[in-house]
N, CA, C and O atoms as a Tripos MOL2 file, in Angstrom:
@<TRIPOS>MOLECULE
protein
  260   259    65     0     0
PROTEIN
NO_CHARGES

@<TRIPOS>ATOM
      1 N           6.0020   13.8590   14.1840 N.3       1 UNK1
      2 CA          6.7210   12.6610   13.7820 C.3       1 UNK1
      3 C           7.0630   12.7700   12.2940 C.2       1 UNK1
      4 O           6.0700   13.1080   11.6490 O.2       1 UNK1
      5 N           8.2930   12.5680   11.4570 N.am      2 UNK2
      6 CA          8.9720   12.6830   10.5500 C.3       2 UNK2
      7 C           8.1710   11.7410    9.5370 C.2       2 UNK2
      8 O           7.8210   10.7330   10.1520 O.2       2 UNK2
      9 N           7.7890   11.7120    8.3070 N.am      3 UNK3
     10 CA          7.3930   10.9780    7.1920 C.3       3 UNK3
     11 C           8.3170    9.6760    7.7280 C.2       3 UNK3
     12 O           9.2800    9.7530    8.4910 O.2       3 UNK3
     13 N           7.6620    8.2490    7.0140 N.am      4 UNK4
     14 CA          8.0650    7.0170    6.6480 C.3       4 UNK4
     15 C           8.6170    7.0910    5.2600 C.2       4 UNK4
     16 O           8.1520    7.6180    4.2480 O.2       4 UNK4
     17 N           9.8540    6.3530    5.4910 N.am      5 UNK5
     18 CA         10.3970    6.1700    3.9740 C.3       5 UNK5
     19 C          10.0350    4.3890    3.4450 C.2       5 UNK5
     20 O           9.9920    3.3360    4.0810 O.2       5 UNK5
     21 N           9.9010    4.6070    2.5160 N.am      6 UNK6
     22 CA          9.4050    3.5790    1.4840 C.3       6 UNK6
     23 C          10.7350    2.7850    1.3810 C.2       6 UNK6
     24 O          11.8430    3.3190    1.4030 O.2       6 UNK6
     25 N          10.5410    1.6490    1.2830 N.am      7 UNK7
     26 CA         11.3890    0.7530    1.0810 C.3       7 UNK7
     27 C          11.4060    0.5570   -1.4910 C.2       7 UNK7
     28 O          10.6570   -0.0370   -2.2660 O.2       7 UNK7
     29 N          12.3810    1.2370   -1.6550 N.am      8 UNK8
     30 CA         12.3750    1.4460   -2.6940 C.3       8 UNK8
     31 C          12.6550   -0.2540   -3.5910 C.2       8 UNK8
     32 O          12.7600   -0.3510   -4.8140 O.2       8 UNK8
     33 N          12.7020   -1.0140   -2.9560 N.am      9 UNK9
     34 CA         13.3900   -2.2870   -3.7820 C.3       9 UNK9
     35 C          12.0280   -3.2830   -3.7140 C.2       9 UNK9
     36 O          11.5460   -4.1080   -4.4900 O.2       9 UNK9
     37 N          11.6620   -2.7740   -2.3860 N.am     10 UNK10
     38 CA         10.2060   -3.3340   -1.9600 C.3      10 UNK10
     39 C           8.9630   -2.9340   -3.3430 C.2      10 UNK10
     40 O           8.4680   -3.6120   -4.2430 O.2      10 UNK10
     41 N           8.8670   -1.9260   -3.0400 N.am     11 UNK11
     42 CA          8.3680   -1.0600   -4.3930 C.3      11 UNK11
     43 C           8.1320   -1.4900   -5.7840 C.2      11 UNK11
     44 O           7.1270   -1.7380   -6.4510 O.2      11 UNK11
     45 N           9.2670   -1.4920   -5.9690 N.am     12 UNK12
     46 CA          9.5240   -1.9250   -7.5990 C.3      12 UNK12
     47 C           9.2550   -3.5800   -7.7500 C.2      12 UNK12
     48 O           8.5980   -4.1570   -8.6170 O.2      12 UNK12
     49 N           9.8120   -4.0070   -6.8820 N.am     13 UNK13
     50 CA          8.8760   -5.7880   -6.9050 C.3      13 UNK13
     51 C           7.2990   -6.1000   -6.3840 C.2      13 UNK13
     52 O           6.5860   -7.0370   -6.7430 O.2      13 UNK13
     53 N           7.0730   -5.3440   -5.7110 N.am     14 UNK14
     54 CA          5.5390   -5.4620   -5.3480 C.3      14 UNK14
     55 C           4.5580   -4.5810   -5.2160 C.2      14 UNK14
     56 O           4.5800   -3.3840   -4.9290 O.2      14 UNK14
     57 N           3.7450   -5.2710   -5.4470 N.am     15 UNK15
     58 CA          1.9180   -4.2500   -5.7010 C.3      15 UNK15
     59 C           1.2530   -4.5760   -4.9360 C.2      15 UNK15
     60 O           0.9750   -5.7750   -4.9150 O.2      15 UNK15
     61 N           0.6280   -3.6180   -3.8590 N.am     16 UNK16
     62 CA         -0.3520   -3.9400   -3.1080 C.3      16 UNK16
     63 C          -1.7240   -3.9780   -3.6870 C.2      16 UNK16
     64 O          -1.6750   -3.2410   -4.6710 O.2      16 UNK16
     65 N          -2.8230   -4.4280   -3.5780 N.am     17 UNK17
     66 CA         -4.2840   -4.3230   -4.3010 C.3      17 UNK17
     67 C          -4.6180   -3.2880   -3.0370 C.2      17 UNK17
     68 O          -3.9030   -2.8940   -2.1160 O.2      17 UNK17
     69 N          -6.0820   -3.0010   -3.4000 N.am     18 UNK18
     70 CA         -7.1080   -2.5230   -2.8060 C.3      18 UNK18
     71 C          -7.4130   -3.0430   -1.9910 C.2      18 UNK18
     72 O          -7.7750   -2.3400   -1.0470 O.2      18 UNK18
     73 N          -7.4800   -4.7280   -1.7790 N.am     19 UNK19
     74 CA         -7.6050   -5.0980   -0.5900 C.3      19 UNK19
     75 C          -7.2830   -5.2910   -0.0150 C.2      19 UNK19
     76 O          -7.9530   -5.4950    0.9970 O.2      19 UNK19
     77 N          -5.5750   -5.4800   -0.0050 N.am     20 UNK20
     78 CA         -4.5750   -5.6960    1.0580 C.3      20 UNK20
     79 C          -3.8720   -6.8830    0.5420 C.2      20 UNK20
     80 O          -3.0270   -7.4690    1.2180 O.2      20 UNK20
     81 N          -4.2350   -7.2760   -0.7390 N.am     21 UNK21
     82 CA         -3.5580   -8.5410   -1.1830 C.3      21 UNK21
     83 C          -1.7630   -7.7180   -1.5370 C.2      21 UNK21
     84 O          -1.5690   -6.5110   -1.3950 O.2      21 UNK21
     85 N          -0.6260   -8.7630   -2.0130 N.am     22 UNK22
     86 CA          0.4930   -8.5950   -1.9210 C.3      22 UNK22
     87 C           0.6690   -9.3040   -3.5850 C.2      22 UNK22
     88 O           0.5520  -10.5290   -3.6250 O.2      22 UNK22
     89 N           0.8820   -8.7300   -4.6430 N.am     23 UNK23
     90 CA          1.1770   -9.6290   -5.9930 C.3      23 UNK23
     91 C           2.9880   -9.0390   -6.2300 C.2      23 UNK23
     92 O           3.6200   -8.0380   -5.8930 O.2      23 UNK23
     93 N           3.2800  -10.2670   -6.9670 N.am     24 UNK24
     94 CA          4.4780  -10.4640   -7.3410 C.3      24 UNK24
     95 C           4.7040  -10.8550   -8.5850 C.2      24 UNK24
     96 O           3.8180  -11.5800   -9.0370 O.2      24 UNK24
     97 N           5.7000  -10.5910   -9.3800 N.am     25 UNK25
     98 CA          5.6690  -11.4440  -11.0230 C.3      25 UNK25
     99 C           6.4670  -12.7620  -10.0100 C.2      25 UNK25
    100 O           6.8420  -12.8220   -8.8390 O.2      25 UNK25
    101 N           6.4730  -13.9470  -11.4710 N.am     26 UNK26
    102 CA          6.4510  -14.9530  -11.5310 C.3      26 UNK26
    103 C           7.9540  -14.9290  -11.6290 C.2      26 UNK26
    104 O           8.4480  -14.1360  -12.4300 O.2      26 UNK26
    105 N           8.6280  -15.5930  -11.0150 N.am     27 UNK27
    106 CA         10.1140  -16.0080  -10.8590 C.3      27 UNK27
    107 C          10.7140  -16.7690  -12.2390 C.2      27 UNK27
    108 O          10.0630  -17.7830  -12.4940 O.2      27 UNK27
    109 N          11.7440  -16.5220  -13.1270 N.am     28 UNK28
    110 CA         12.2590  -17.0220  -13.6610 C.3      28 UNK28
    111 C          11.7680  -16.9020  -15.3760 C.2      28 UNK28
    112 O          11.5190  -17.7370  -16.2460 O.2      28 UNK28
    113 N          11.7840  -15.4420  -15.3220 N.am     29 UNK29
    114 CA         10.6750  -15.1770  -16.9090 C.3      29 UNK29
    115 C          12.5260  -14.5570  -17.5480 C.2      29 UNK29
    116 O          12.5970  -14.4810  -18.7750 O.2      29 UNK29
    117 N          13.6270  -14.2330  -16.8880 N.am     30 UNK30
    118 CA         14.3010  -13.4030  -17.7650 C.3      30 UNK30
    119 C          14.5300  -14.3780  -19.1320 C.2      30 UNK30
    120 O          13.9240  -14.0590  -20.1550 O.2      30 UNK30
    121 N          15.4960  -15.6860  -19.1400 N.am     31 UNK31
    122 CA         15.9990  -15.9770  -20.6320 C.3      31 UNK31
    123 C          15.5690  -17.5080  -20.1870 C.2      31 UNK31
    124 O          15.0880  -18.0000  -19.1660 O.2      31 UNK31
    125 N          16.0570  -18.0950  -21.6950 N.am     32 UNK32
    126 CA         15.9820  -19.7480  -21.9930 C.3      32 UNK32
    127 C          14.1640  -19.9570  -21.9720 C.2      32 UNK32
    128 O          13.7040  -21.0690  -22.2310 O.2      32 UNK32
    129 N          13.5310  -19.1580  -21.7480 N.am     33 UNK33
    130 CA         12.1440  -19.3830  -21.9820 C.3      33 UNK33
    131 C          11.4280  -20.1270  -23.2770 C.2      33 UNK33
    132 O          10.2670  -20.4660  -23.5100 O.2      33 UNK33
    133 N          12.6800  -20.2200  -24.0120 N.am     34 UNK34
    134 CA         11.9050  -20.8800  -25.7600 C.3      34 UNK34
    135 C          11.5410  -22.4820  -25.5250 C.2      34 UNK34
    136 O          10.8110  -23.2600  -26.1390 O.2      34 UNK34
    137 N          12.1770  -22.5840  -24.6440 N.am     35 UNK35
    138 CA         12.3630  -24.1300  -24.3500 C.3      35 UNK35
    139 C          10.9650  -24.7480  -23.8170 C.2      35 UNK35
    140 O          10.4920  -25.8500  -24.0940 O.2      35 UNK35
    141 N          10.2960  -23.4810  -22.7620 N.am     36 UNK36
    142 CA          8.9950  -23.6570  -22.3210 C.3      36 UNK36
    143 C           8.0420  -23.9000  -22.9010 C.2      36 UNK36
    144 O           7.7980  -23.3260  -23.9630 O.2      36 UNK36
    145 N           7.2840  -24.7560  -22.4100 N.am     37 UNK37
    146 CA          5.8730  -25.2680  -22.5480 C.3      37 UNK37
    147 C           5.0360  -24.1360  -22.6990 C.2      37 UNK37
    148 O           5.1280  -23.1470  -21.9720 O.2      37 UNK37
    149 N           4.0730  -24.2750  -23.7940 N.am     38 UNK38
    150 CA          2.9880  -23.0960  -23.6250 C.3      38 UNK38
    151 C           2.0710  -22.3850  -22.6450 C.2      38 UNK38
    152 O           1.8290  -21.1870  -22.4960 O.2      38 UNK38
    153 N           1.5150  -23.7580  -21.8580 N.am     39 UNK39
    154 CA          1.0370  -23.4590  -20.3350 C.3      39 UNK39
    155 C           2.1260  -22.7810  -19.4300 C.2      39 UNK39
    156 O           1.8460  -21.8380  -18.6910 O.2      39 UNK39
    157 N           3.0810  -23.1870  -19.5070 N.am     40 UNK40
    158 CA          4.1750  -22.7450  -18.7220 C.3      40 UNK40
    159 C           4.5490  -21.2650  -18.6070 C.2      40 UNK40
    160 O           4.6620  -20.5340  -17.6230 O.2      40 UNK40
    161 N           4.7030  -21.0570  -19.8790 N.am     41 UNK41
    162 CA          4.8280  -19.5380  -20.5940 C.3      41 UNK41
    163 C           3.5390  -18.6700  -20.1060 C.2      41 UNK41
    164 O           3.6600  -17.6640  -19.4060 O.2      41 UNK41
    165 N           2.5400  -19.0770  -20.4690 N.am     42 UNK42
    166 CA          1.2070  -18.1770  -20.2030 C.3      42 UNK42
    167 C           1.3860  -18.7030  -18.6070 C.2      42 UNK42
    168 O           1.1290  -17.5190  -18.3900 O.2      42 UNK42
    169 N           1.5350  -19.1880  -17.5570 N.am     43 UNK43
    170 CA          1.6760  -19.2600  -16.2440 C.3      43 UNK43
    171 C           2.6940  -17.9800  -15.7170 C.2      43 UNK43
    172 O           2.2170  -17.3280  -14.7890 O.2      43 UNK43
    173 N           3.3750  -17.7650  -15.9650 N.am     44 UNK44
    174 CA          4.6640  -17.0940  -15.7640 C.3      44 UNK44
    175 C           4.0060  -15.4880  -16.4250 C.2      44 UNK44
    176 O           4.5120  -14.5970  -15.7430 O.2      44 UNK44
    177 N           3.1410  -14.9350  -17.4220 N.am     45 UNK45
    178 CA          2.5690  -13.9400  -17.5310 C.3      45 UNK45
    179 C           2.0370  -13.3040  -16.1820 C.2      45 UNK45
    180 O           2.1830  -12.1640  -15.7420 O.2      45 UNK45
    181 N           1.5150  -14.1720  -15.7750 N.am     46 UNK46
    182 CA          0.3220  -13.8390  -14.1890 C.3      46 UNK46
    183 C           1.2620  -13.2130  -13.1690 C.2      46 UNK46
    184 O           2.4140  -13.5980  -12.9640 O.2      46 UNK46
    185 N           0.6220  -12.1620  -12.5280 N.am     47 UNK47
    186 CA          0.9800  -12.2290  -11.0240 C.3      47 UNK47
    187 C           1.0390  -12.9670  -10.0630 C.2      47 UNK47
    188 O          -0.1100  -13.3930   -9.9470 O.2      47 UNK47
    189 N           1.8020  -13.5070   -9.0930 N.am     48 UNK48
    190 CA          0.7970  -14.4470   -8.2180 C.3      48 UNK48
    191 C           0.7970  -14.0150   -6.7710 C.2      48 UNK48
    192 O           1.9150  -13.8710   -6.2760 O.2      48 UNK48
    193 N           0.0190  -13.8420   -6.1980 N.am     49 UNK49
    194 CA         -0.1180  -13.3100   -4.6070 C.3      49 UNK49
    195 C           0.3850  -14.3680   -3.6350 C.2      49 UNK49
    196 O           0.2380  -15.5880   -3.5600 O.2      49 UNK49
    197 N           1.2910  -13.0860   -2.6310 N.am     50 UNK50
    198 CA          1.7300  -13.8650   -1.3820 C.3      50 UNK50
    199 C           0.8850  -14.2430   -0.4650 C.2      50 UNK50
    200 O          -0.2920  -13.8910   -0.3770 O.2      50 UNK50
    201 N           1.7250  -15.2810    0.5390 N.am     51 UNK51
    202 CA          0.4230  -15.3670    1.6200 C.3      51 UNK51
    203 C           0.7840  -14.3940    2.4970 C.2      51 UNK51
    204 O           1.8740  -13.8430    2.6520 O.2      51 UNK51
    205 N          -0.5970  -14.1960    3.2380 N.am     52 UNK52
    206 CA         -0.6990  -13.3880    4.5150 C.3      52 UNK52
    207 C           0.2890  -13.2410    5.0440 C.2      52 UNK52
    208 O           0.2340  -12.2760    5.8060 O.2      52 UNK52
    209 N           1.3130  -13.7780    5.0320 N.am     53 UNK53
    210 CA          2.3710  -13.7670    6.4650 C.3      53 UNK53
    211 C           2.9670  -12.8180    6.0000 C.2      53 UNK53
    212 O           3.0800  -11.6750    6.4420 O.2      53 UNK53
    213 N           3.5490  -13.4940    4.6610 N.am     54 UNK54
    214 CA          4.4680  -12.2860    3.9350 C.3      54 UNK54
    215 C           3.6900  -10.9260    3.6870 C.2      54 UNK54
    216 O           4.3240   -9.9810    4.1560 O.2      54 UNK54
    217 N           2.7650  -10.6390    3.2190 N.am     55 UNK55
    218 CA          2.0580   -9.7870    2.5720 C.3      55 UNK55
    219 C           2.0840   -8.5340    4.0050 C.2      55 UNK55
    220 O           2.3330   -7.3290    3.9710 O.2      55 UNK55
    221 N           1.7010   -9.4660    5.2180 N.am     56 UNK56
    222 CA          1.6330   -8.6910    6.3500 C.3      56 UNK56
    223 C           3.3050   -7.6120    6.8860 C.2      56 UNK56
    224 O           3.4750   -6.4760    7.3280 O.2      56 UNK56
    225 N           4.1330   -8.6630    6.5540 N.am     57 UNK57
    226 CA          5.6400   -8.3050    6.6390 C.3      57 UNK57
    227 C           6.1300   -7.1730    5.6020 C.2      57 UNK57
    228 O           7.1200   -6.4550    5.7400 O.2      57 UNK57
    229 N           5.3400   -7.1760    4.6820 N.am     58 UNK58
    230 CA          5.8600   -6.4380    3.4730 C.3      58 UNK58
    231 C           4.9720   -5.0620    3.5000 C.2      58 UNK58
    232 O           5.2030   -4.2190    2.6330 O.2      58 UNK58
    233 N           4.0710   -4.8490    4.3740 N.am     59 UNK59
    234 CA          3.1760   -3.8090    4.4340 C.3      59 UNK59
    235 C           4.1020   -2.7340    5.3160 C.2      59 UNK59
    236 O           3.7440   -1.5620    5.4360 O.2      59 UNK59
    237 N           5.7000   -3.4050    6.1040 N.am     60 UNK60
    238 CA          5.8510   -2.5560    7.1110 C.3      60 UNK60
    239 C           7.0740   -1.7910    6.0010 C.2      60 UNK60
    240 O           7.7640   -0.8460    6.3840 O.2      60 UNK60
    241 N           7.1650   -2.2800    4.8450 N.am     61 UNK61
    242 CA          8.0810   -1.6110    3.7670 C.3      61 UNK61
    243 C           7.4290   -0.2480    3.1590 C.2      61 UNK61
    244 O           7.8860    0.8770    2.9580 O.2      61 UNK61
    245 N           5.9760   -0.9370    2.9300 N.am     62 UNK62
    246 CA          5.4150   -0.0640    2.0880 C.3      62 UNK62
    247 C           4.1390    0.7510    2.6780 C.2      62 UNK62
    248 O           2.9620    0.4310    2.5130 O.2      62 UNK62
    249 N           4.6750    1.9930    3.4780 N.am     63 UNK63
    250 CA          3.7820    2.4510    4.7420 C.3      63 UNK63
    251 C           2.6570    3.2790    3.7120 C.2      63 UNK63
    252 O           1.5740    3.3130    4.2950 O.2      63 UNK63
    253 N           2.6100    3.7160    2.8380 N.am     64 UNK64
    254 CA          1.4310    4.4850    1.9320 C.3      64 UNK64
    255 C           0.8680    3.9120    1.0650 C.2      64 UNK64
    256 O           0.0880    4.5780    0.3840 O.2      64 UNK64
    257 N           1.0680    2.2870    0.7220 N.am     65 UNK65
    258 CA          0.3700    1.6790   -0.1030 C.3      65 UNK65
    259 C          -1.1590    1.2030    0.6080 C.2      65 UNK65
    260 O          -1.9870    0.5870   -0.0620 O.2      65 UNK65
@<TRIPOS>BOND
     1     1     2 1
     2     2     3 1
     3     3     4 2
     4     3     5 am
     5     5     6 1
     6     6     7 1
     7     7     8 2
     8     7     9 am
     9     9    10 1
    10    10    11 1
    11    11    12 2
    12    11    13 am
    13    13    14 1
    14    14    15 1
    15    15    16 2
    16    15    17 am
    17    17    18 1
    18    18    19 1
    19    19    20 2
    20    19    21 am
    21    21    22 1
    22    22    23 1
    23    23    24 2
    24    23    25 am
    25    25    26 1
    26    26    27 1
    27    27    28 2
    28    27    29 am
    29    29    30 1
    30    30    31 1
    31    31    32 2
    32    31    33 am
    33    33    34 1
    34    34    35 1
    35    35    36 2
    36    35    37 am
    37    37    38 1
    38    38    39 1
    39    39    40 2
    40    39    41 am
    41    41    42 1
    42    42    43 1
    43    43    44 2
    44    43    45 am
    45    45    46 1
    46    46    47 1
    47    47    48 2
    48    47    49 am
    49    49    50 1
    50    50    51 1
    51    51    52 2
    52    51    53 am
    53    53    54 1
    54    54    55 1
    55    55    56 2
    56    55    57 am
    57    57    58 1
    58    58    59 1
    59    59    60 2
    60    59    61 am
    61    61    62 1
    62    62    63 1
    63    63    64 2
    64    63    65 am
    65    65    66 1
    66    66    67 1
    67    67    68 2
    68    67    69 am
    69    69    70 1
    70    70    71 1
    71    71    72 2
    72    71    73 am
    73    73    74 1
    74    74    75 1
    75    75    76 2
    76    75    77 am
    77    77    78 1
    78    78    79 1
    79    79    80 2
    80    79    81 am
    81    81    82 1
    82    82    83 1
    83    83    84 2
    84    83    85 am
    85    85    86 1
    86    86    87 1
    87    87    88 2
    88    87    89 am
    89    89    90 1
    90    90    91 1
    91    91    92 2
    92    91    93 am
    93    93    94 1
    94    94    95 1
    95    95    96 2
    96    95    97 am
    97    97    98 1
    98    98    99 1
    99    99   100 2
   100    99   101 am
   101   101   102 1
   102   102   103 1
   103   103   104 2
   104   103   105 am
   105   105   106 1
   106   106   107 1
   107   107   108 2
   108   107   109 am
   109   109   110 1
   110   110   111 1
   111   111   112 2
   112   111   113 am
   113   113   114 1
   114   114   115 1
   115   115   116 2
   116   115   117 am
   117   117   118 1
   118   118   119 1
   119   119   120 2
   120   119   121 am
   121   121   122 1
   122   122   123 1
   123   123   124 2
   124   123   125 am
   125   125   126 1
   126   126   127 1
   127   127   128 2
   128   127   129 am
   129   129   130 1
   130   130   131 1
   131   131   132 2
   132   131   133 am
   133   133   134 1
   134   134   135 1
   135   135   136 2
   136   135   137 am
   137   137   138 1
   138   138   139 1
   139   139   140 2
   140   139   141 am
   141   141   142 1
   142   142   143 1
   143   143   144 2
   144   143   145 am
   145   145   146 1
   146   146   147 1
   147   147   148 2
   148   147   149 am
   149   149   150 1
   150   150   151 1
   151   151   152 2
   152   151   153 am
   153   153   154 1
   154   154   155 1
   155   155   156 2
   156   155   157 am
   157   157   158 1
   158   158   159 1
   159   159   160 2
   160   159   161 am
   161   161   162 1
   162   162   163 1
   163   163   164 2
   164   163   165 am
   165   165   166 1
   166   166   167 1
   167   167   168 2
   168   167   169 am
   169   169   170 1
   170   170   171 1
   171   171   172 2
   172   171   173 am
   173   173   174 1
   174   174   175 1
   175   175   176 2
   176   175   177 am
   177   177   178 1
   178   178   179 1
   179   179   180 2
   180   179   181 am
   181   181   182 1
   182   182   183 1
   183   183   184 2
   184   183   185 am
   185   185   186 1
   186   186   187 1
   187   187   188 2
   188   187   189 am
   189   189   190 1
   190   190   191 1
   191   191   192 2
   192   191   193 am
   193   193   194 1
   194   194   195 1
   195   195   196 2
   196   195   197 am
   197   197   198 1
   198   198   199 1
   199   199   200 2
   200   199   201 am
   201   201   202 1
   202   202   203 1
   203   203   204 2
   204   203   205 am
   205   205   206 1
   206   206   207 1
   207   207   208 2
   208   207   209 am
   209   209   210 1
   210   210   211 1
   211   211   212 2
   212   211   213 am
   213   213   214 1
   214   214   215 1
   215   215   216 2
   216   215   217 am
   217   217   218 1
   218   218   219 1
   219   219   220 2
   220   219   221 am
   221   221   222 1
   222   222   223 1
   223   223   224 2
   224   223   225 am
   225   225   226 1
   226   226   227 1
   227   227   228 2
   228   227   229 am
   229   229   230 1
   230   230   231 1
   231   231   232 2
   232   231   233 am
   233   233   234 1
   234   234   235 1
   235   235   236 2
   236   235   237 am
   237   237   238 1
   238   238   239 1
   239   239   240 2
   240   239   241 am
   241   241   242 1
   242   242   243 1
   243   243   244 2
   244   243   245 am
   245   245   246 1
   246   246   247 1
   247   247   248 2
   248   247   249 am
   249   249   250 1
   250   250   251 1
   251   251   252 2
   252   251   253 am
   253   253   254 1
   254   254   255 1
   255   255   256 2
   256   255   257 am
   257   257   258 1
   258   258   259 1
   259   259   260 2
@<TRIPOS>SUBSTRUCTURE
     1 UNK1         2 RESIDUE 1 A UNK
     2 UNK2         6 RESIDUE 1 A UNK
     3 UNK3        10 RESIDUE 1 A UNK
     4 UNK4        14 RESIDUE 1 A UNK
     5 UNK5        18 RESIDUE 1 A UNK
     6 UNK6        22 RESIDUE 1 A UNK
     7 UNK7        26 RESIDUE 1 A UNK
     8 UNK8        30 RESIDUE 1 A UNK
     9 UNK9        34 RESIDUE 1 A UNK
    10 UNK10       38 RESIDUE 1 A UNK
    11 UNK11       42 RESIDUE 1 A UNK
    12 UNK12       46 RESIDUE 1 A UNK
    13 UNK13       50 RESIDUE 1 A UNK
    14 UNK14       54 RESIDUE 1 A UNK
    15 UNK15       58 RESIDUE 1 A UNK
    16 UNK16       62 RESIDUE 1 A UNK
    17 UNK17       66 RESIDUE 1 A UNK
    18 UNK18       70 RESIDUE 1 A UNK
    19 UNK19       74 RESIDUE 1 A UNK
    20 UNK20       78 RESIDUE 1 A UNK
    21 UNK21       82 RESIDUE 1 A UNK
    22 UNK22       86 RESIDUE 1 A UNK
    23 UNK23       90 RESIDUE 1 A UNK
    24 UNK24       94 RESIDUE 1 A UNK
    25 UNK25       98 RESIDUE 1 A UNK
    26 UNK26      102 RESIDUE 1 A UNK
    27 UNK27      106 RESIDUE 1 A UNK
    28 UNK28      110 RESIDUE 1 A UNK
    29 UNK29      114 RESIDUE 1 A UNK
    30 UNK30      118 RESIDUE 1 A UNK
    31 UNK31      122 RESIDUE 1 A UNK
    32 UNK32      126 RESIDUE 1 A UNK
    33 UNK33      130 RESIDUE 1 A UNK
    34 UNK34      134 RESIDUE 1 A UNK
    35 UNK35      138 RESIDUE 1 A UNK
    36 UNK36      142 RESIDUE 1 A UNK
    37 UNK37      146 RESIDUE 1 A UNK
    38 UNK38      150 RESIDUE 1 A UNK
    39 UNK39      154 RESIDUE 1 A UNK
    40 UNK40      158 RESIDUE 1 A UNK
    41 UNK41      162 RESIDUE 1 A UNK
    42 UNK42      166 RESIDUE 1 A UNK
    43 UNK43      170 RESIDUE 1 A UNK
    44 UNK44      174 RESIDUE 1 A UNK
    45 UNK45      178 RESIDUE 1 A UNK
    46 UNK46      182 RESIDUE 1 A UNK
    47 UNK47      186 RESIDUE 1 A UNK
    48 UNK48      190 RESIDUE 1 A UNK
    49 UNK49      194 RESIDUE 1 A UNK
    50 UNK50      198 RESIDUE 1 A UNK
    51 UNK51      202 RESIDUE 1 A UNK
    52 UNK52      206 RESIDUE 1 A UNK
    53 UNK53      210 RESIDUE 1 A UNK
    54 UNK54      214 RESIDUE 1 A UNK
    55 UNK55      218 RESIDUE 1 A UNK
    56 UNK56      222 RESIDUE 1 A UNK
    57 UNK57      226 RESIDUE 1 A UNK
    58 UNK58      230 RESIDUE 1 A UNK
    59 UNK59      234 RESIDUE 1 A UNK
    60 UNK60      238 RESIDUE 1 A UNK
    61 UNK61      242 RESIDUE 1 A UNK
    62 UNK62      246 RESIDUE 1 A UNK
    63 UNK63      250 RESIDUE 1 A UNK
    64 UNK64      254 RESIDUE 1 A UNK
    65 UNK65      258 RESIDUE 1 A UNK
């Protein structure tokens, strides 16, 4: 049976952990950020993990993670 190809777009937006978790950056960091609240700003630093459903869906992108 022929290698799995990687979903390359999949990739570059997401990180699988060690345990099977799914992290993502925080939506909406490119511009106008000066305007933000400090909490806001340090919120938007973080990763934040998908749920299961997705995380499960996104595992069939990324067959060697």
């Amino acid at each position: 049976m022929p290698k799995m190809k990687t979903q390359k777009s999949v990739s570059k937006r997401i990180k699988m952990t060690k345990t099977g978790k799914a992290l993502k950056r925080a939506a909406g960091q490119g511009h106008f950020n000066a305007r933000e609240a400090g909490v806001t700003s340090m919120n938007k630093r973080r990763d934040l993990s998908l749920a299961k459903a997705a995380a499960k869906s996104i595992k069939k992108f990324l067959p060697y993670n």
